[in-house]
N, C-alpha and C positions, 0 to 999 in steps of 0.2 A: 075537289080532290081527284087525283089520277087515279084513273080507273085501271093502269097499266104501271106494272113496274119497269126503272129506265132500261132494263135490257131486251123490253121485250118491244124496245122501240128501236134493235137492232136485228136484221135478218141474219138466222144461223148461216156459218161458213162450213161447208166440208172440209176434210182435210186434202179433197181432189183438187178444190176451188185452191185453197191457201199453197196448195204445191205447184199450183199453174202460174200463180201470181211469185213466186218464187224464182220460179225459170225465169219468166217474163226478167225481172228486175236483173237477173244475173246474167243478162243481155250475152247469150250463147255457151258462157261459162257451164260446164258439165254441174252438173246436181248432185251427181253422185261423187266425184272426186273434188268439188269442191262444199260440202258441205257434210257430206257422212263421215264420221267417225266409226273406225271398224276396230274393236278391242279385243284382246287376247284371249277373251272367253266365246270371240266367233259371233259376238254382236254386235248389228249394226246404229249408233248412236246418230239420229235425225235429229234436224234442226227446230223442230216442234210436233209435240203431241196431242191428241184431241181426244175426247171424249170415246172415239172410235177406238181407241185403244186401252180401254177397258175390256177384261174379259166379264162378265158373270156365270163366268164357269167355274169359276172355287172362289173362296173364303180365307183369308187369312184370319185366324185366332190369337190374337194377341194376349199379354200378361198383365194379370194387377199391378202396380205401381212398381219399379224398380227397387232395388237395393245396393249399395256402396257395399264397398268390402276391401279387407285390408290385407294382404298376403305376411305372413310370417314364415322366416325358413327356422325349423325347431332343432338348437342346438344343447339345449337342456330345457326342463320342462319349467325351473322357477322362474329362470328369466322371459321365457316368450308368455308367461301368462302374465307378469307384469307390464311387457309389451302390449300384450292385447287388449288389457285392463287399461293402460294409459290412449288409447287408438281408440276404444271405444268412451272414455271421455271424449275426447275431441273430435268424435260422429262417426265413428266406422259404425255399421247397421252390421258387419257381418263379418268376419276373421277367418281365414282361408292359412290353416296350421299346413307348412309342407314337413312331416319328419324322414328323418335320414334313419334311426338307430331305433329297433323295438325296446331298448331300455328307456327308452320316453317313458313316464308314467302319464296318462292321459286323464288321470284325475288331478294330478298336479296342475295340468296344462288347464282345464275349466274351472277351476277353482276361483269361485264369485264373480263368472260370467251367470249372465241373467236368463230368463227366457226372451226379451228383447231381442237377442244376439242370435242369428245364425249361424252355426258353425259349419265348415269346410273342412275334413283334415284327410289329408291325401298322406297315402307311408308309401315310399320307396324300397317296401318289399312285401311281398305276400303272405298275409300269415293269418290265418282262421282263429288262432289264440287272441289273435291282439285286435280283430275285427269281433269278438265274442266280448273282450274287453270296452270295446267301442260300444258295444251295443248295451250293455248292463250300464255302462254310465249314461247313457239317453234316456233308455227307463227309469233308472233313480233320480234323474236331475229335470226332468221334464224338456231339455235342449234339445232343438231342433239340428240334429247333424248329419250332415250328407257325408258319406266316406266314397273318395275319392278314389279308386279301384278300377283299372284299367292292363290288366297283362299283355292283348294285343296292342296298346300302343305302345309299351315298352318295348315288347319285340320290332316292330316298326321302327320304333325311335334308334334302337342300340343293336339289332341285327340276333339278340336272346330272346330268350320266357326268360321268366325269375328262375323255375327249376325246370320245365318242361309241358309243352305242349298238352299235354294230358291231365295232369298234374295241377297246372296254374286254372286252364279250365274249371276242371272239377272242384276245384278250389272255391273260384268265386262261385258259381252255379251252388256251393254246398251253403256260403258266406249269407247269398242273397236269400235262397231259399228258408234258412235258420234265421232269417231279421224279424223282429215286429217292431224295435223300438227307431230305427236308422230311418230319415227321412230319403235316405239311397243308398242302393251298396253297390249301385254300379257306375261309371262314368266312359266316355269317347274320348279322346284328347284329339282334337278336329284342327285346333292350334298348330300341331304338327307340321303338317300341309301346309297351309299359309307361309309359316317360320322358313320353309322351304323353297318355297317361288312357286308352288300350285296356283293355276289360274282360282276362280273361284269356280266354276261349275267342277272341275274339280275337287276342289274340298268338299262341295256339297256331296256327291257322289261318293269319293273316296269314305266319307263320315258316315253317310248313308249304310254301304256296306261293310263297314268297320264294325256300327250295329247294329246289321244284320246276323255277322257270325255271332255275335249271345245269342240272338232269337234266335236262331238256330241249335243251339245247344240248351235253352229254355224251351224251346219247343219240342226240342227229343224227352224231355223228363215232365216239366209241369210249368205251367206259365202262370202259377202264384203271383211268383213276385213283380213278374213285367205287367200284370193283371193291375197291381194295389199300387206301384212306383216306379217314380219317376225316373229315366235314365239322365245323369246330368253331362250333358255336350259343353264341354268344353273349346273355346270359340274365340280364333283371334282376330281383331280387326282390321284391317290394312287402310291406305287414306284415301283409296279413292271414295268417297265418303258416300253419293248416292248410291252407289252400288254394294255397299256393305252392307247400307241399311237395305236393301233390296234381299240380300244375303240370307240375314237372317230370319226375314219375312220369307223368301225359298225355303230354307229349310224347315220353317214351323209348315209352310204346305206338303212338301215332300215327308217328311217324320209321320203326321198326320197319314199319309197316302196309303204308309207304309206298316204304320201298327193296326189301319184297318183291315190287314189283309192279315193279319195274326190275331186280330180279334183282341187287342190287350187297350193298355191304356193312352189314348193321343195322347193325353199333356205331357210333354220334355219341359226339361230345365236347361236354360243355357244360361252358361256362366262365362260372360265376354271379357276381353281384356287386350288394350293396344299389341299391334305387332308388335317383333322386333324387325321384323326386317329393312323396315325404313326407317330405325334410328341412325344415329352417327355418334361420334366422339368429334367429328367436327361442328363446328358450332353445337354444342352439345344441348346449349340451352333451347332451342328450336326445337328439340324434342317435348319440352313443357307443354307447345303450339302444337305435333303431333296428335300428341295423348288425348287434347282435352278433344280435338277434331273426331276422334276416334270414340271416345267414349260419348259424343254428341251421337254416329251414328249406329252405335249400340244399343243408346237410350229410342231413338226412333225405330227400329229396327224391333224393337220388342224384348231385350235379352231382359231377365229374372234378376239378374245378378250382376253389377259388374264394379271386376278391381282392375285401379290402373295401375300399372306400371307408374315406379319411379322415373323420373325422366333420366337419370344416371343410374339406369337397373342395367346397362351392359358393360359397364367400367367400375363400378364402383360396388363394393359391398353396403347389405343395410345401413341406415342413416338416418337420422332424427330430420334433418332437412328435408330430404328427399322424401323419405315419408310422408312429412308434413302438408308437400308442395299435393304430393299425389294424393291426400283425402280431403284437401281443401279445392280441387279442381272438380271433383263430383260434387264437394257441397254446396259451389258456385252451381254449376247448374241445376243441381235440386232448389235450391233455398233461394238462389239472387235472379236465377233465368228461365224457374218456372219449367223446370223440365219433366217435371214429376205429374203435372194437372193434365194436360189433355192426352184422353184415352186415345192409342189407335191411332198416334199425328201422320201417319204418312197413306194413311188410308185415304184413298180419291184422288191422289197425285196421278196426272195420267204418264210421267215419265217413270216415275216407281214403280208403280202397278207392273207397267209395259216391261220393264226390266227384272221386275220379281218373276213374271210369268216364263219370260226366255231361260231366264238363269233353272227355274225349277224342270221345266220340258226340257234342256241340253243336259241337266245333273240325272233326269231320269233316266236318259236316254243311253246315257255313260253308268249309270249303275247296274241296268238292263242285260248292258255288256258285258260286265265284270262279274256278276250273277252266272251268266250264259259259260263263262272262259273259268268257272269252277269257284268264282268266291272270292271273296278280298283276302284271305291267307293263301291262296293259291298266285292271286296277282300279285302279291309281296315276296315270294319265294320263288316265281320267276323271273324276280325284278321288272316285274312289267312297272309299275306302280313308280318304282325309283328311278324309273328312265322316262317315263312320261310327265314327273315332277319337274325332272332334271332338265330336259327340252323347253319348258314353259319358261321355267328359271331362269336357264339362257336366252330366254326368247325378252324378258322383262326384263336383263343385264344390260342386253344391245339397246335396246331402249334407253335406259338408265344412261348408260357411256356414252350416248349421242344425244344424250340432254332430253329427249323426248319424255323420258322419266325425270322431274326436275327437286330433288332436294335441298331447298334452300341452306346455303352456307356448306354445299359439298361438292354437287356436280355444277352449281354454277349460283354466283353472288359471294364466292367464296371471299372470306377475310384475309386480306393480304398479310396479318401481323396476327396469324393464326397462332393460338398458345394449346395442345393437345391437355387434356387433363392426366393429372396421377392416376395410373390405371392401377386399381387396387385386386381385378382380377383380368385374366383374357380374353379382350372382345371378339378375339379368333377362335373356332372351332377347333379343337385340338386332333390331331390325326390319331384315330382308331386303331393303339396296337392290341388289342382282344380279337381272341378268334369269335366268328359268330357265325351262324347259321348261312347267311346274306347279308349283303352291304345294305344297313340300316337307314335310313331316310335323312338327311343333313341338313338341317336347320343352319341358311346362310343369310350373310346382311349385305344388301346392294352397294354397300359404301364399303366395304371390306379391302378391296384393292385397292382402292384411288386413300383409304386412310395409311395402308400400309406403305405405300409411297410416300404418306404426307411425311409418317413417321421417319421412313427409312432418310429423307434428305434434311432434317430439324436434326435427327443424330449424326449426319454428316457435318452438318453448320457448326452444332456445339462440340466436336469431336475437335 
């Protein structure tokens, strides 16, 4: 019997040795412009990793088993519970209510949901009555429900507060403080950024100090609640795929770094879910290919929770199809691809590792700053924040238009006998006639231009 296992019948190579042998081969050829990759978050992408690029200076803390979830926008409360009811027949683990209108009744809406089911419900206005209502249905139903509550990102998103600065604050601070029954009552919308063109150390950062101003206004009254729960960060994915999953391993280290120094509780909740910024209306169905990629690196990545996008969620209203497609794309990777069993998968990756560790030391080092220049509502009110998205964005556009950015069926592979689908709502951003405080943060899609051209000469044709 061998006394030796087969590798230990190979001599270790440094990574000095293997970068010598590298030169060597590329017989004068530069090293570094011919083999580094240098990406828009300011790192550099080598052609192989070693063991040597491991730090054992932190710990990434990863999550129990993921969950699916199924997004509903609430247009009356009988029919989205019959929605939800039918969604979690067919495997949604988790329902994510968006309402528009406080006359939702929110007991209509759970009505013979289970305790199985996690709920999501996010309101599109502020209100302590109907976050009191929230709460007295958690207690009497035993339901697990996060309420989705975010007034600095609405401001960010729309250039308002719901009523005012002071106001919306105290608001949630009174919301969160008053819970025992709500599995959260506070959220980030991190998503934002991304939808935007934000590099990634960016979002990390910008997300970072988005939750720092609560802790900061938890920290001037009582840190109860940040003490007993969880804040839930909402979190969009983009395709560069090992670098997402890197993403979100950055930010469980930096969150971590971060409620240590407030003394409350590390564990977050992120709640992942595909961009939009790299869908299309061109080849539209390639968006299916998108999503699934996307939630593959949310799944490794470590997120709590994640809903996909319809792959026609930017043209097209709700849809029995589209639905369909989007909870049968997590159930393939739970149930057919085994995504769900091994804890931790990207732990010991030395290209992951190496890129979690950069992205978190560049996102610290940019929150550092933003902290320093008076605070992330200070950076949003002197537009530093919308000008430094807005550079990244153009910097990932020039990309995109010279194909270095490559979206199959848009900027190149395109279908010659291209058919646009029925756009059942605007996949353009509609221009902001409300006044508001600052120019609010714009969620744009890389294919915007080059589709509106497709459009503009298909209407010339049929004209």
């Amino acid at each position: 019997m061998m006394s030796k296992t087969l590798f230990d019948n190979f001599e270790k190579v440094s990574a000095k040795e293997w970068k010598q042998k590298i030169q060597f081969d590329l017989k004068g050829a530069d090293y570094n412009e011919a083999l580094i990759h240098r990406t828009l978050e300011g790192i550099d992408i080598r052609p192989f990793y070693t063991n040597e690029d491991l730090s054992d200076t932190y710990t990434v803390t990863t999550t129990s088993p993921w969950r699916n979830a199924q997004k509903i926008d609430v247009i009356d409360a009988i029919t989205a519970n019959k929605i939800a009811l039918e969604d979690i027949k067919k495997g949604a683990e988790s329902i994510y209510f968006r309402i528009s209108d406080s006359s939702i009744n929110p007991e209509e809406l759970i009505t013979g949901i289970t305790e199985k089911t996690i709920l999501y419900i996010e309101t599109l206005f502020l209100s302590q009555e109907y976050a009191q209502v929230l709460e007295n249905a958690a207690g009497r139903t035993k339901l697990s429900i996060y309420y989705i509550n975010d007034p600095i990102g609405k401001l960010a998103a729309t250039g308002n507060w719901f009523q005012n600065g002071n106001e919306d604050l105290q608001k949630t601070l009174t919301i969160c403080n008053n819970n025992t029954h709500l599995r959260s009552c506070l959220s980030i919308d991190m998503a934002l950024y991304q939808n935007a063109g934000a590099t990634i150390v960016q979002q990390l950062a910008y997300g970072l100090a988005h939750a720092n101003e609560y802790l900061n206004q938890f920290n001037n009254s009582t840190k109860k609640y940040v003490e007993n729960y969880p804040i839930v960060f909402k979190i969009a994915i983009g395709g560069n795929y090992f670098f997402e999953i890197a993403k979100l391993r950055a930010f469980r280290l930096l969150w971590s770094s971060l409620a240590s120094e407030y003394e409350i509780l590390k564990k977050s909740h992120i709640l992942a879910y595909p961009s939009h910024r790299n869908k299309t209306i061109l080849d539209y169905n390639v968006n299916m290919l998108r999503t699934t990629t996307e939630c593959m690196s949310a799944i490794l990545g470590g997120a709590d929770t994640i809903l996909n996008n319809r792959y026609d969620d930017i043209y097209h209203h709700d849809n029995d199809f589209g639905r369909r497609i989007a909870i049968n794309q997590l159930l393939i990777l739970k149930n057919e691809s085994y995504f769900d069993i091994v804890h931790n998968p990207a732990a010991g990756s030395y290209y992951i590792e190496s890129i979690t560790k950069q992205l978190a030391d560049k996102a610290l080092l940019l929150f550092k700053n933003i902290e320093q220049g008076g605070g992330f509502l200070e950076h949003l009110k002197s537009g530093t924040a919308q000008k430094k998205i807005k550079e990244s964005a153009e910097k990932e556009q020039l990309l995109f238009d010279q194909e270095q950015i490559v979206l199959t069926g848009t900027n190149k592979y395109r279908n010659k006998n291209e058919i646009t689908p029925d756009m059942e709502k605007a996949p353009f951003p509609e221009k902001n006639i409300h006044k508001t405080l600052f120019a609010p943060i714009i969620k744009r899609r890389l294919a915007e231009t080059m589709e509106k051209e497709t459009l503009t000469n298909t209407n010339n044709m049929n004209a």
